[in-house]
Backbone bond lengths (Angstrom), bond angles and torsions (degrees), N, CA, C in turn:
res aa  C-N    CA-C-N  psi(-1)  N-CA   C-N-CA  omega(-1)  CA-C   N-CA-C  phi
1 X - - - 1.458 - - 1.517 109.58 -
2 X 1.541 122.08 139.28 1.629 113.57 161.18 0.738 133.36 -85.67
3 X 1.325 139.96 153.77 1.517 154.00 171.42 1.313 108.85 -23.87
4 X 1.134 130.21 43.16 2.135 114.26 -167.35 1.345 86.02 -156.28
5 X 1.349 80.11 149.04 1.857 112.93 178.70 1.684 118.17 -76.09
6 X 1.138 97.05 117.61 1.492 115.42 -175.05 1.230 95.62 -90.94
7 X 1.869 119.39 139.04 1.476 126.33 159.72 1.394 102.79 -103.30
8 X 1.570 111.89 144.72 1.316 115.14 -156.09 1.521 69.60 -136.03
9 X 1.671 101.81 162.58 1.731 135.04 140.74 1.232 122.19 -111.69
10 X 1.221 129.14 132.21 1.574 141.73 173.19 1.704 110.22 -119.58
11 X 1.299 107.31 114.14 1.236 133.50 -148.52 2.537 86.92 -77.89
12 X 0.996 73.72 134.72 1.793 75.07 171.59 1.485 108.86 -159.44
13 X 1.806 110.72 171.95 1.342 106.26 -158.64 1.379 108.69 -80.51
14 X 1.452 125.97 -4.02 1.479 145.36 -161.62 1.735 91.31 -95.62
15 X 1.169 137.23 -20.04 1.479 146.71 -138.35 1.170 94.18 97.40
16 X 1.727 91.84 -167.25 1.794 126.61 -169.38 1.645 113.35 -70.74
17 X 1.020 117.08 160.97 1.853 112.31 162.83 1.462 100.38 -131.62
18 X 1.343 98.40 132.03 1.230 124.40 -172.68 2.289 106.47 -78.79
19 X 1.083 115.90 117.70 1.700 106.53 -169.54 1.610 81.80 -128.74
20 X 0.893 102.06 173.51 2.057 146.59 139.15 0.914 128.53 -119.16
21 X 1.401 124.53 138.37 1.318 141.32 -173.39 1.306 125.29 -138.05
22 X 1.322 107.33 122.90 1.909 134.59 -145.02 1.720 86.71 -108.96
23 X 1.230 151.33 114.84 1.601 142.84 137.58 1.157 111.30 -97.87
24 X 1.356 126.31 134.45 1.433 132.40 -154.72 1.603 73.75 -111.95
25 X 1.600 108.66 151.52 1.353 121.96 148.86 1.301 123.97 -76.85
26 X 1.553 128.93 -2.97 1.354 126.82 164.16 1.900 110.44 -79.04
27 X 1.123 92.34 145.98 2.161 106.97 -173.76 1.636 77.41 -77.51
28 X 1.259 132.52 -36.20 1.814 105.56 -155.26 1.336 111.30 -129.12
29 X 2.255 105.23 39.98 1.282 100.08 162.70 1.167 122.21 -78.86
30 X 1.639 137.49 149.79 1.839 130.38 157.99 1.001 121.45 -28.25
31 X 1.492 120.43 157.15 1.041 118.94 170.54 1.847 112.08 -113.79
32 X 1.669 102.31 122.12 1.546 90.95 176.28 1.031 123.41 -86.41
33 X 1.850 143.58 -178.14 1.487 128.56 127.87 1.411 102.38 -125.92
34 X 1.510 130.87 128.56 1.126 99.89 173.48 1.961 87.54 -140.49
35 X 1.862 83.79 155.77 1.551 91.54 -140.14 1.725 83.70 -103.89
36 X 1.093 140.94 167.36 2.268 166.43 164.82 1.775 86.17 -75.67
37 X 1.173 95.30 127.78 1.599 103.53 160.82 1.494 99.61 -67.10
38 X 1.109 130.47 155.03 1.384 149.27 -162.79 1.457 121.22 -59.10
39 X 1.263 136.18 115.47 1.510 154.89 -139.74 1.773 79.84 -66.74
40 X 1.028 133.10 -65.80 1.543 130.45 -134.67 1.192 106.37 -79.65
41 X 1.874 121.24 -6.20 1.117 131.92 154.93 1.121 150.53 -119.72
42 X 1.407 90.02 53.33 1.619 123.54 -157.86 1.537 123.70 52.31
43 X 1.446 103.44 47.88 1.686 99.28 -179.78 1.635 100.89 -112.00
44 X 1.407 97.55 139.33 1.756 101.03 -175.30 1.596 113.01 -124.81
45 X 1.033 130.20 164.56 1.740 119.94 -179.21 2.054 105.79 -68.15
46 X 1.411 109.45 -15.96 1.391 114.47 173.11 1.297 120.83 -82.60
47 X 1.707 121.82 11.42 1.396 123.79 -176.39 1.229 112.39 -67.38
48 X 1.655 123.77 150.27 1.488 104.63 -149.90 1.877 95.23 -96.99
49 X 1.255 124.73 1.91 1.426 124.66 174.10 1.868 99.25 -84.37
50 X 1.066 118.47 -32.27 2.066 115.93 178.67 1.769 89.30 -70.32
51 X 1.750 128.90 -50.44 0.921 130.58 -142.86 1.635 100.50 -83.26
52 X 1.071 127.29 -18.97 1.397 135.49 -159.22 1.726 97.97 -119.02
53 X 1.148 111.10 -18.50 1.627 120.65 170.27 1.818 103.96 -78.30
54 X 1.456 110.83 -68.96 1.315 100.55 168.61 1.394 136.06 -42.48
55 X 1.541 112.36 -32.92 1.597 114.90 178.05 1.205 121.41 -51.65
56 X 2.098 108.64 -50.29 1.291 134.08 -160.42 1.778 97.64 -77.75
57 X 1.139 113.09 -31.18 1.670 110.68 175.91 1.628 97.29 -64.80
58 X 1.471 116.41 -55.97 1.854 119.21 -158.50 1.670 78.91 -53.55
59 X 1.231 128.13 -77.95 1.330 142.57 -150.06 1.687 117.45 -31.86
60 X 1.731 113.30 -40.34 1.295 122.51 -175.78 1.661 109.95 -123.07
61 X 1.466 112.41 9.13 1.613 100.03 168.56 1.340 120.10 -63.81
């Protein structure tokens, strides 16, 4: 697999959830999850605290 972010769907009883998916080619990178504050109150996967959380993980794995 390459280094690039896959957008995935995960099928649920609410509808789908929208993810990305990061696989590091290292065996002994962390593992994150980090979750959108909640759609119905204006939370989106582009919120800049998920977006600035993901960077700081890419940045020091």
């Amino acid at each position: 697999m390459d280094n690039k972010i896959l957008e995935i769907f995960i099928p649920g009883p609410a509808g789908r959830l929208e993810a990305k998916y990061y696989k590091s080619k290292k065996s002994t990178s962390p593992i994150a999850l980090v979750l959108q504050p909640h759609p119905q109150y204006g939370g989106t996967m582009n919120n800049k605290v998920v977006v600035e959380t993901f960077h700081t993980f890419m940045e020091n794995y």
